[in-house]
DSSP file (Angstrom, degrees, kcal/mol; ACC not computed):
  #  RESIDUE AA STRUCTURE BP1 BP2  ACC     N-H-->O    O-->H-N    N-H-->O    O-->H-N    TCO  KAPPA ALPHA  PHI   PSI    X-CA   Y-CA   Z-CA
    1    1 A X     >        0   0    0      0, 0.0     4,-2.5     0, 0.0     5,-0.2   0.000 360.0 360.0 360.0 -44.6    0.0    0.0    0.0
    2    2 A X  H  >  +     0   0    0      2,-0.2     4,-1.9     1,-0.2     5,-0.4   0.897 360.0  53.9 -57.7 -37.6    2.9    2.6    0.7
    3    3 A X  H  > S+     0   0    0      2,-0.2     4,-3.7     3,-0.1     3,-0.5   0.999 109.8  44.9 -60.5 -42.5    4.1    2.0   -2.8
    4    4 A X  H  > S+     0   0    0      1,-0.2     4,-1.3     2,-0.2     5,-0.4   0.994 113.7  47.8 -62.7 -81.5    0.8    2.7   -4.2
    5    5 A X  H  X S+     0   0    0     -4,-2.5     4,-1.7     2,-0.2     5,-0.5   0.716 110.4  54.4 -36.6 -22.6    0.3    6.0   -1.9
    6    6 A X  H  X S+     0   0    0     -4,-1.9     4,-2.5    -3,-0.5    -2,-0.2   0.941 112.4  44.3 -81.4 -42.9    3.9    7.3   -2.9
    7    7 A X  H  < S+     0   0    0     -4,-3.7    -2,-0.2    -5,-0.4    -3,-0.2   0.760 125.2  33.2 -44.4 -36.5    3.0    6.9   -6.8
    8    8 A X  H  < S+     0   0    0     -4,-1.3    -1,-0.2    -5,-0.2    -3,-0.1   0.787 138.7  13.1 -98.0 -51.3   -0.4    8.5   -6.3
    9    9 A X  H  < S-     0   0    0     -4,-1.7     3,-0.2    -5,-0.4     4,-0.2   0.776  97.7-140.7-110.2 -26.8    0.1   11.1   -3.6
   10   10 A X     X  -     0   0    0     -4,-2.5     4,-1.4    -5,-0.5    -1,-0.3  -0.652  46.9 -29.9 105.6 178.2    4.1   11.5   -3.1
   11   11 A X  H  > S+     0   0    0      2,-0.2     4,-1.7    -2,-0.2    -1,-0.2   0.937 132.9  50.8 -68.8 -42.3    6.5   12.0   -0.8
   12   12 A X  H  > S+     0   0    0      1,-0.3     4,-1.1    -3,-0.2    -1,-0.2   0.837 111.4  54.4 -75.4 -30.3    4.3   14.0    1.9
   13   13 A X  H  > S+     0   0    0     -4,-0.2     4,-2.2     2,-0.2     3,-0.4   0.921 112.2  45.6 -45.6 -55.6    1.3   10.9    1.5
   14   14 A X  H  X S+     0   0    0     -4,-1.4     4,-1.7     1,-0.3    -2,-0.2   0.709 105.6  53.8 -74.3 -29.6    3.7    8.6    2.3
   15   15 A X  H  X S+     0   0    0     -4,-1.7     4,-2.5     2,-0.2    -1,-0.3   0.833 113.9  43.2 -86.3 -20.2    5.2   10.2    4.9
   16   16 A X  H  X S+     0   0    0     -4,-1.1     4,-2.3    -3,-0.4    -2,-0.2   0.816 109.0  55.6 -40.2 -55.3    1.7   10.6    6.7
   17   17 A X  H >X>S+     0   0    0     -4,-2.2     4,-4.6     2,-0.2     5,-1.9   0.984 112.9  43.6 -63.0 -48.4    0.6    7.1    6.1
   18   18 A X  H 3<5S+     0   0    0     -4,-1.7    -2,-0.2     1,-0.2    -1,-0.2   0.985 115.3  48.0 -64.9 -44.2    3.8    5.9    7.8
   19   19 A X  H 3<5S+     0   0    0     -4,-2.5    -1,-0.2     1,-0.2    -2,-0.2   0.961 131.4  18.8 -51.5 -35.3    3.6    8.5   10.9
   20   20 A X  H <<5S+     0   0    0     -4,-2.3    -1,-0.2    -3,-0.6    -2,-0.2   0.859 134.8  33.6-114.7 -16.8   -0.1    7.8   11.7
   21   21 A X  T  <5S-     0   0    0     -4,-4.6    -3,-0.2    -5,-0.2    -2,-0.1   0.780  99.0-126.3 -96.2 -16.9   -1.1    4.1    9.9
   22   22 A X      < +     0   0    0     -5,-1.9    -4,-0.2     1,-0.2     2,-0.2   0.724  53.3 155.4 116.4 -13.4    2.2    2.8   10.4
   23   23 A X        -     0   0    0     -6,-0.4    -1,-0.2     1,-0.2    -2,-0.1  -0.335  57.2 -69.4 -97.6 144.4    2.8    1.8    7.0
   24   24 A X        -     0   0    0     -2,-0.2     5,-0.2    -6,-0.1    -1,-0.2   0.134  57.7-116.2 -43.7 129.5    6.6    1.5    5.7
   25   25 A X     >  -     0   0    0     -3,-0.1     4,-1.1     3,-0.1   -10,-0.1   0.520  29.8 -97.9 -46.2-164.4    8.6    5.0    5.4
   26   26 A X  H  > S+     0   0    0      2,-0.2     4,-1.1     1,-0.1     5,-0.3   0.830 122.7  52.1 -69.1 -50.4    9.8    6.4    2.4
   27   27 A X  H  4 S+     0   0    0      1,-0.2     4,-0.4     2,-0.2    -1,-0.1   0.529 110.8  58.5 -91.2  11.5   13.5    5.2    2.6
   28   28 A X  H  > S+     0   0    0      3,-0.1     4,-1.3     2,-0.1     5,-0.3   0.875 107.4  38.8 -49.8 -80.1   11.9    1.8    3.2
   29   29 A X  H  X S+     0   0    0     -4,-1.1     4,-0.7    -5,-0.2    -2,-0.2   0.624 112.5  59.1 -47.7 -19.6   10.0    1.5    0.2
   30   30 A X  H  < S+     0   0    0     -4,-1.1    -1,-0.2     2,-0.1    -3,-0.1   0.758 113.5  47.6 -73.3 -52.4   13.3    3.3   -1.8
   31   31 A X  H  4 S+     0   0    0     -4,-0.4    -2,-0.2    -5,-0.3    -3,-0.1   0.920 121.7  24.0 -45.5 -71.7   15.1    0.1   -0.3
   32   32 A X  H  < S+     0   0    0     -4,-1.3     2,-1.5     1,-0.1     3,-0.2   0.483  87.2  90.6 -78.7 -34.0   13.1   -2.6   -1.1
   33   33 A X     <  +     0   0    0     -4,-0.7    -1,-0.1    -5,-0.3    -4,-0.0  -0.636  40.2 154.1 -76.4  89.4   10.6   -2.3   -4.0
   34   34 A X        +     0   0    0     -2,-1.5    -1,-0.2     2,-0.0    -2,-0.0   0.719  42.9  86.1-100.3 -43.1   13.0   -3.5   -6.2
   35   35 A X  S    S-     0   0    0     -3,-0.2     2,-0.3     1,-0.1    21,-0.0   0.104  71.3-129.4 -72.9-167.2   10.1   -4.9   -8.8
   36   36 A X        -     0   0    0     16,-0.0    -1,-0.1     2,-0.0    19,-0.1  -0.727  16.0-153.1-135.8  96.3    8.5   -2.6  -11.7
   37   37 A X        -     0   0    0     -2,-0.3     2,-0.8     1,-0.1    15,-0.1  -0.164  15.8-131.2 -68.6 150.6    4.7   -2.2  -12.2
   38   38 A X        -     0   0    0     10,-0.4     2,-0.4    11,-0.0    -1,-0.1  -0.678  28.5-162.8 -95.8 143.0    3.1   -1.5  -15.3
   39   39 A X        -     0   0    0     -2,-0.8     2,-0.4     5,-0.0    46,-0.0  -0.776   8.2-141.7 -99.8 140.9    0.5    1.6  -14.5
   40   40 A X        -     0   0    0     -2,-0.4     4,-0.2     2,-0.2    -2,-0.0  -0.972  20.3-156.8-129.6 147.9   -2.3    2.4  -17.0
   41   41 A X  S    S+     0   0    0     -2,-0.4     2,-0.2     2,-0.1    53,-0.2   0.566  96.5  21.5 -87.2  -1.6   -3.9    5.9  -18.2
   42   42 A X  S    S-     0   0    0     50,-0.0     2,-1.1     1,-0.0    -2,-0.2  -0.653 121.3 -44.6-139.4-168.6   -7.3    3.7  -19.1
   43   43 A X  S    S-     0   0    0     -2,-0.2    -2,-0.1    58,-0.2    -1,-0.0  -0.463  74.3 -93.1 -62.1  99.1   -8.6    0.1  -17.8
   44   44 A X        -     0   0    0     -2,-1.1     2,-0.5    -4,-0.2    -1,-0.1   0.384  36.3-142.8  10.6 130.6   -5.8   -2.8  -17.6
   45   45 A X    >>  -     0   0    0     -3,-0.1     3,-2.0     1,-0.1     4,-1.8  -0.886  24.5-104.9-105.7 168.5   -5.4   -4.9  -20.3
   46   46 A X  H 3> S+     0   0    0     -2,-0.5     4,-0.9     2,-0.2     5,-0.1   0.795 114.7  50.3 -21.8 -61.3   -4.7   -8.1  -19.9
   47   47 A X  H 34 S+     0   0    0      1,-0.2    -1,-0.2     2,-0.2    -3,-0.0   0.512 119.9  49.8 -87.5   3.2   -0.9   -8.7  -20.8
   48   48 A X  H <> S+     0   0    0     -3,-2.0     4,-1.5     2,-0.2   -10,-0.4   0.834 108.6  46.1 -95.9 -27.9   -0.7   -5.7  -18.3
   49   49 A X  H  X S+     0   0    0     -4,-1.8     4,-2.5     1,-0.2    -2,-0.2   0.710 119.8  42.6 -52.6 -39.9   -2.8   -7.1  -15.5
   50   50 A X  H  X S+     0   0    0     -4,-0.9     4,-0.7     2,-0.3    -1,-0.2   0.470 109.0  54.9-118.9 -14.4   -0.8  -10.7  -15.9
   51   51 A X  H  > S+     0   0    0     -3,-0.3     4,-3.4     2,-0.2    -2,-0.1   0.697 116.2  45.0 -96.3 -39.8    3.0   -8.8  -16.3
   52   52 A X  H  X S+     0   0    0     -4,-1.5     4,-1.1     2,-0.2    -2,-0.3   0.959 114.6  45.4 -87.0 -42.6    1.8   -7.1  -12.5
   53   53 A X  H  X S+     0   0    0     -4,-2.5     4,-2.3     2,-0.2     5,-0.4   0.989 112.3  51.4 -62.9 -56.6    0.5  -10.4  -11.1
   54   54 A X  H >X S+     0   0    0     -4,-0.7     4,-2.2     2,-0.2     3,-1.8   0.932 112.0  50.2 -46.5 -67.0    3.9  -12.4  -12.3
   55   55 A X  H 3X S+     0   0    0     -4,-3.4     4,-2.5     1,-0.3    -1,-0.2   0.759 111.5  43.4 -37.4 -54.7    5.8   -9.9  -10.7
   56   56 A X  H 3X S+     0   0    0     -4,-1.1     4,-1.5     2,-0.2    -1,-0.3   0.634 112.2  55.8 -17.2 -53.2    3.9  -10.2   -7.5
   57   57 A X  H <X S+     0   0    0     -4,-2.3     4,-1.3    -3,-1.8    -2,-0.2   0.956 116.0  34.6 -72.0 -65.4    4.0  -14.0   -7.8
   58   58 A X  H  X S+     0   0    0     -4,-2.2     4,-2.9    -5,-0.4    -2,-0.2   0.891 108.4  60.7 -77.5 -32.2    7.9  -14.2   -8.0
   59   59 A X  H  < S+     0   0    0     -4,-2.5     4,-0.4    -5,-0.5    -1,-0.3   0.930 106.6  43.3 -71.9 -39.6    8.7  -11.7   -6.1
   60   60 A X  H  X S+     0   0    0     -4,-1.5     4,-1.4    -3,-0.2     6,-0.4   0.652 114.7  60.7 -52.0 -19.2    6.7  -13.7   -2.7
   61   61 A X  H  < S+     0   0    0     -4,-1.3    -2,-0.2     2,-0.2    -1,-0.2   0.929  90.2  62.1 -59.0 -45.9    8.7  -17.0   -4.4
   62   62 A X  T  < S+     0   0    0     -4,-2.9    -1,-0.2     1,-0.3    -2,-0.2   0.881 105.9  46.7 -54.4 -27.8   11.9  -15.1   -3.7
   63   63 A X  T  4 S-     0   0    0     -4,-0.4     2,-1.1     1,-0.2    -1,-0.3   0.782  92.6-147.3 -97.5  -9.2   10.8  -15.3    0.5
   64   64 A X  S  < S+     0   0    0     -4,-1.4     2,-1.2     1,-0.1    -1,-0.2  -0.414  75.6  82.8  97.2 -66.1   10.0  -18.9    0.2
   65   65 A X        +     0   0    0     -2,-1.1    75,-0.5    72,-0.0     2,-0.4  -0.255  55.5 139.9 -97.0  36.9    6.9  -18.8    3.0
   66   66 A X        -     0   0    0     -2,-1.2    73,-0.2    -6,-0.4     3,-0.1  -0.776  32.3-173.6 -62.2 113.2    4.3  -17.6    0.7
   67   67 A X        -     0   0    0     71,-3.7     2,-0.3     1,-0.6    72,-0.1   0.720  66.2 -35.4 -82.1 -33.0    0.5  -19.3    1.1
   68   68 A X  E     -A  138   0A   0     70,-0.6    70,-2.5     2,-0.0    -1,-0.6  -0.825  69.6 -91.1 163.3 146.9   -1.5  -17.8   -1.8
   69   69 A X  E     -A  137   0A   0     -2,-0.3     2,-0.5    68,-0.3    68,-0.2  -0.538  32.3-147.2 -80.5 140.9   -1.6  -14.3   -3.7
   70   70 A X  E     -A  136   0A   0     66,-3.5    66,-1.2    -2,-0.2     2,-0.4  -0.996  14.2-173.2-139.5 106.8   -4.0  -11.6   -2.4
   71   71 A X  E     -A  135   0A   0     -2,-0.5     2,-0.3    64,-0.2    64,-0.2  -0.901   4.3-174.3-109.3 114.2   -5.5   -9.2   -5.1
   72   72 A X  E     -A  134   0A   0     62,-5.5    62,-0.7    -2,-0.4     2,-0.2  -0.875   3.1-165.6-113.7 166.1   -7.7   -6.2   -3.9
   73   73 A X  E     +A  133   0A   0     -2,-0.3     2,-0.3    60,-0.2    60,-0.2  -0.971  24.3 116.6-143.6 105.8   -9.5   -4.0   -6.0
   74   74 A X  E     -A  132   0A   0     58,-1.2    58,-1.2    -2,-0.2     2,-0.2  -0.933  43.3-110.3-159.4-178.9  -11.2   -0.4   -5.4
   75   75 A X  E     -A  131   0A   0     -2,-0.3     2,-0.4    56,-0.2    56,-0.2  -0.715  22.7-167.1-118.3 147.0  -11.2    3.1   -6.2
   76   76 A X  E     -A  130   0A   0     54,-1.1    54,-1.8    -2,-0.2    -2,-0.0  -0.995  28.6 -95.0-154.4 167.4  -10.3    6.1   -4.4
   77   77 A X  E     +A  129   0A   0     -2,-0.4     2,-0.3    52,-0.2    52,-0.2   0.053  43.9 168.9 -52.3 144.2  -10.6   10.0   -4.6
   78   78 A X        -     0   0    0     50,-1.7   -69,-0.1    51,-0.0     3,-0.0  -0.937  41.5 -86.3-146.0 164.6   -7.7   11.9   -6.1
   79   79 A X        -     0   0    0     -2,-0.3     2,-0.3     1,-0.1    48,-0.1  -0.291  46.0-117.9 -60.6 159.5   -7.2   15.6   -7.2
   80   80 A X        +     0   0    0     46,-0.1     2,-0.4     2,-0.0    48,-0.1  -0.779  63.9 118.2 -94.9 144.2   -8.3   16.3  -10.8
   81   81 A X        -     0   0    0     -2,-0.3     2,-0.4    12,-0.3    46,-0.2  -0.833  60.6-112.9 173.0 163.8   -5.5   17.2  -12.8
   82   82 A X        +     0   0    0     -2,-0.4     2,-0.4    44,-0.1    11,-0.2  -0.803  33.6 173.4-110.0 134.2   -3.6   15.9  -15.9
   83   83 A X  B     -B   92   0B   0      9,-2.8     9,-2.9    -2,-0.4     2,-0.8  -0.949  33.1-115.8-146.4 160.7    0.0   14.6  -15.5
   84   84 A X        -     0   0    0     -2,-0.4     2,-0.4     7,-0.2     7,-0.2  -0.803  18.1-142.9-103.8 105.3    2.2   12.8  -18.2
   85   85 A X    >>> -     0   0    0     -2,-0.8     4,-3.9     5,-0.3     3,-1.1  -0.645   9.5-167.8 -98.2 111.2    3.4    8.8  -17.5
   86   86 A X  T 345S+     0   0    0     -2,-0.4    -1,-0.2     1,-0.3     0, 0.0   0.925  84.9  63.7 -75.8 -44.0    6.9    8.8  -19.0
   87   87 A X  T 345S+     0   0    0      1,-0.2    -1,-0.3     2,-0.1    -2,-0.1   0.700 117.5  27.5 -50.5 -17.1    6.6    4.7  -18.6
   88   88 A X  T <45S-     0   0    0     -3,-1.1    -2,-0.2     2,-0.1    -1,-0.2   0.485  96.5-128.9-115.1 -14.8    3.7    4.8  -21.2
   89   89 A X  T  <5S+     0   0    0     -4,-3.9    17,-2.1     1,-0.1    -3,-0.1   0.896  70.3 132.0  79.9  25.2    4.6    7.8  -23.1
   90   90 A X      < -     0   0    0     -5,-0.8     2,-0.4    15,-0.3    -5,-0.3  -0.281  64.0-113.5-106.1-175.7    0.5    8.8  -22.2
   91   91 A X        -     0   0    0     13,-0.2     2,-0.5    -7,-0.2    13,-0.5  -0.969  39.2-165.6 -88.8 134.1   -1.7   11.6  -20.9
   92   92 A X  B     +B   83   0B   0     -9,-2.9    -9,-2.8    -2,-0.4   -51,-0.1  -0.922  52.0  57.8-130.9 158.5   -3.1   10.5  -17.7
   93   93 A X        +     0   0    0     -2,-0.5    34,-1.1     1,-0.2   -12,-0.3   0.740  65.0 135.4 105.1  33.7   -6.2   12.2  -15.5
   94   94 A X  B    S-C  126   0C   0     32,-0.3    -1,-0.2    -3,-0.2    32,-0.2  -0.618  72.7-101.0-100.1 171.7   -8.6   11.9  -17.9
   95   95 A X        -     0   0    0     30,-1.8    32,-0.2     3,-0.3    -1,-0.2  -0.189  38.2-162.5 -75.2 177.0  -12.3   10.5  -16.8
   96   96 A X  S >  S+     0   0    0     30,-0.1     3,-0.6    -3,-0.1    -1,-0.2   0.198  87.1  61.5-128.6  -2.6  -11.7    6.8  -18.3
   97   97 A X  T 3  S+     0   0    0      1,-0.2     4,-0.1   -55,-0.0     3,-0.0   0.599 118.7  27.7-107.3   9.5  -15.5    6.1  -18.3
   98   98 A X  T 3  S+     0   0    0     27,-0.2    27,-0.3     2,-0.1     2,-0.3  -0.443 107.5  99.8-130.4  54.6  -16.0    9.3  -21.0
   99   99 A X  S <  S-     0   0    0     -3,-0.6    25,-0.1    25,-0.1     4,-0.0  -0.976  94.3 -87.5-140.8 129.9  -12.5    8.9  -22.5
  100  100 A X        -     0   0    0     -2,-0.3    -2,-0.1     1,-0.1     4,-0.1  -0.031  41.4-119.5 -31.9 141.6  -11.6    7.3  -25.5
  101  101 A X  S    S+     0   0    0    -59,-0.1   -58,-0.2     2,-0.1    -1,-0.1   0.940  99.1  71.7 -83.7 -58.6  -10.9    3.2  -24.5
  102  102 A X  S    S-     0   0    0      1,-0.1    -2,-0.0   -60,-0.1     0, 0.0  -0.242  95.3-105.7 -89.8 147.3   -7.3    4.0  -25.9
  103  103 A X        -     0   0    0      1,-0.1     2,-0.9   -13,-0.1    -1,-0.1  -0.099  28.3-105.0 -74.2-173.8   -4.9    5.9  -24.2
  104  104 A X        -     0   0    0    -13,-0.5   -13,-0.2    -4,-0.1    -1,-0.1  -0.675  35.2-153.4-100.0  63.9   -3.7    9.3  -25.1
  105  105 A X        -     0   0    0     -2,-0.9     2,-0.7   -15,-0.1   -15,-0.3  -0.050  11.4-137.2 -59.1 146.4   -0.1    9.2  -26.8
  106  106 A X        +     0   0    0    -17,-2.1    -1,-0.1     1,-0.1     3,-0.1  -0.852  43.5 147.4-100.2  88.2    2.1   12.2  -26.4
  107  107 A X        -     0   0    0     -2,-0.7     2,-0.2     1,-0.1    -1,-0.1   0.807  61.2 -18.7 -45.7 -58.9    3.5   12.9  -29.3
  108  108 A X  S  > S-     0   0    0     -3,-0.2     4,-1.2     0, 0.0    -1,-0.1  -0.961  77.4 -84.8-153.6 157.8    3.9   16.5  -29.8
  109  109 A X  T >4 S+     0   0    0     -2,-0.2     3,-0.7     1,-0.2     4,-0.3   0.851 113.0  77.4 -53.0 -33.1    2.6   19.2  -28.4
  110  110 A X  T >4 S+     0   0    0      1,-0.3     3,-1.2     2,-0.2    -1,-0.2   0.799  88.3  60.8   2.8 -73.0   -0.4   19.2  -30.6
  111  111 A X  T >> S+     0   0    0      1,-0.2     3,-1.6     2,-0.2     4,-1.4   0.876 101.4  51.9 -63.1 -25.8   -1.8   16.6  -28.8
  112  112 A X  H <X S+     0   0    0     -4,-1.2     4,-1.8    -3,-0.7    -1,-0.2   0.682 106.0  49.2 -63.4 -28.7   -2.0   18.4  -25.6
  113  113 A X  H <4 S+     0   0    0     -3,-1.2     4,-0.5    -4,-0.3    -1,-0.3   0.104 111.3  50.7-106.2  32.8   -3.7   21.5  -26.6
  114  114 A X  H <> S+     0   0    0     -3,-1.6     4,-1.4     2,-0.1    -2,-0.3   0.545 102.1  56.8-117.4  14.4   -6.2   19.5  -28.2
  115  115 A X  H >X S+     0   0    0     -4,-1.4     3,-1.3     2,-0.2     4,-1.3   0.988 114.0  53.6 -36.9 -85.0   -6.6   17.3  -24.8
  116  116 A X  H >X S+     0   0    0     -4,-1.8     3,-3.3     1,-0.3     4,-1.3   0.756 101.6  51.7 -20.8 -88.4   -7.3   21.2  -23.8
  117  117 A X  H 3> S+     0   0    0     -4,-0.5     4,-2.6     1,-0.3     5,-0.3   0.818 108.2  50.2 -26.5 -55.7   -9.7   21.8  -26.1
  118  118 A X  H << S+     0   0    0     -4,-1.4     6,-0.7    -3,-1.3     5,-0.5   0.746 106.1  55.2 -60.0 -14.8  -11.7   18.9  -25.2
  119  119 A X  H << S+     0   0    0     -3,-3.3     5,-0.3    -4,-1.3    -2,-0.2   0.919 111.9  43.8 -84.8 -39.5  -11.7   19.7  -21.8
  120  120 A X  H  < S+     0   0    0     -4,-1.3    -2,-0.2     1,-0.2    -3,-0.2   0.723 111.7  48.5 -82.8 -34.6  -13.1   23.2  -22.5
  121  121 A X  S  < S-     0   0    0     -4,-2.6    -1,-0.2    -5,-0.3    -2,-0.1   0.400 118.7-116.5 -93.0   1.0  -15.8   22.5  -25.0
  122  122 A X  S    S+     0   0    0     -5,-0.3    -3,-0.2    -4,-0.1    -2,-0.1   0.611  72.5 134.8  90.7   6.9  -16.7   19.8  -22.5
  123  123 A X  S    S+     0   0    0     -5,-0.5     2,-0.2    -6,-0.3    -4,-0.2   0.560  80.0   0.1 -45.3 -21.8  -16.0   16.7  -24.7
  124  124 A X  S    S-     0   0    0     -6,-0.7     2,-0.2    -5,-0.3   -25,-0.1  -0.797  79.4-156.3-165.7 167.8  -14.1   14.5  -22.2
  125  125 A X        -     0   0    0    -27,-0.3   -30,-1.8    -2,-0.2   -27,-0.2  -0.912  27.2 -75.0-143.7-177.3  -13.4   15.7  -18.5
  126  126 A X  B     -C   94   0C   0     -2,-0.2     2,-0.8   -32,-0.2   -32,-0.3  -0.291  47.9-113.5 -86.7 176.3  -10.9   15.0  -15.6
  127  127 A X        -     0   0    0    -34,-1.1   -46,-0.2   -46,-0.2    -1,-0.1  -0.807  20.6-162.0-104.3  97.2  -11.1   11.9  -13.6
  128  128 A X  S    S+     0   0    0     -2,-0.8   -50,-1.7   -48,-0.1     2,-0.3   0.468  71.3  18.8 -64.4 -11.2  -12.0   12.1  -10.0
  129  129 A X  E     -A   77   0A   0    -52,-0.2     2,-0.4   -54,-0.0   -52,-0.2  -0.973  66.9-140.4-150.0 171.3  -11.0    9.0   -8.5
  130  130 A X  E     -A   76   0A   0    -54,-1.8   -54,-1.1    -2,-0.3   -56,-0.1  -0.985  15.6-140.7-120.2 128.6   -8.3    5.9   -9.8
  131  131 A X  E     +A   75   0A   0     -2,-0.4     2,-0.3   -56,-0.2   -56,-0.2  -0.597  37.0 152.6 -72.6 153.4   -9.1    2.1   -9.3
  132  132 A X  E     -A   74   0A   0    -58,-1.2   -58,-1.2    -2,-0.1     2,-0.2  -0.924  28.4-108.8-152.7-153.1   -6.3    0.0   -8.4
  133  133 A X  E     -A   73   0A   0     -2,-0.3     2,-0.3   -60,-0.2   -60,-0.2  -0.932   6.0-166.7-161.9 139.5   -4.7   -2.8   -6.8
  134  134 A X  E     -A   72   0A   0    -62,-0.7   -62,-5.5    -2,-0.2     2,-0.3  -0.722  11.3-176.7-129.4 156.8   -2.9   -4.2   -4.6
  135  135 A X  E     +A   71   0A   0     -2,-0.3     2,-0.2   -64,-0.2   -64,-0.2  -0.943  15.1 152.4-133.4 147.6   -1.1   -8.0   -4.3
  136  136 A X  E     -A   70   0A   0    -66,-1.2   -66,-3.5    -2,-0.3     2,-0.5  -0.773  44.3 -97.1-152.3-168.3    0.6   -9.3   -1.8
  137  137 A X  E     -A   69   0A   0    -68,-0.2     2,-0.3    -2,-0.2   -68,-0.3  -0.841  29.7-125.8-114.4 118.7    1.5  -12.8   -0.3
  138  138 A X  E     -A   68   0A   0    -70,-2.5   -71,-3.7    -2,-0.5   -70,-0.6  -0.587  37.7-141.4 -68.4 124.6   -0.7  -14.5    3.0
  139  139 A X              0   0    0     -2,-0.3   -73,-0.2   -73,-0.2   -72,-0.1  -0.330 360.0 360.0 -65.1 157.6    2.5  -15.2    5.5
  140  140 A X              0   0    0    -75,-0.5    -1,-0.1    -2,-0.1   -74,-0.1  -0.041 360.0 360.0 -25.7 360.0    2.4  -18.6    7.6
């Protein structure tokens, strides 16, 4: 969950959740998260869904005392705002349930002011909350 809150919120989320839930610091998570998830501007696909569960999978292998993989799923509130995902090379913060099913390439600048433009003539808007998910491993 701390990875997931530093990705989403930052350093100053992260440092919160750890002061008041408890949940591992910054230079924890810096340490350890060794793996690489793939994040998506729209709904999962498949081979992205299945790249972040193998990872997940080997990486509980590596500690040997693994029972079964544990996937949760829900959504939660976020600022609206458009930001650029260098790992997909996308526009991300758009509504995904009135946004074109493919993501947004960033080509050129081009594509950005006419992201703008749709936003203003009211074509597409920004996205108020993100689903995600989290895996881990049930310990012994």
């Amino acid at each position: 969950m701390s990875i997931v809150l530093y990705w989403l919120g930052g350093t100053r989320v992260t440092e919160f959740a750890h002061a008041a839930l408890g949940t591992p610091g910054l230079s924890t998570i810096r340490k350890y998260c060794t793996t690489s998830i793939l994040t998506s501007s729209i709904f999962p696909k498949l081979d992205e869904l299945n790249h972040n569960i193998k990872l997940a999978y080997e990486y509980g292998m590596q500690s040997g005392d693994g029972m079964g993989l544990i996937c949760m799923f829900d959504k939660i509130k976020v600022e609206e705002g458009l930001d650029w995902c260098p790992q997909t090379n996308s526009i991300i913060g758009l509504c995904q349930e009135h946004s074109s099913p493919s993501p947004y390439i960033f080509s050129n600048l081009d594509d950005a002011q006419v992201i703008c433009e749709d936003l203003q003539a009211g074509h597409m808007h920004l996205g108020t909350e993100v689903s995600w998910t989290i895996m881990g491993w049930a310990r012994n």
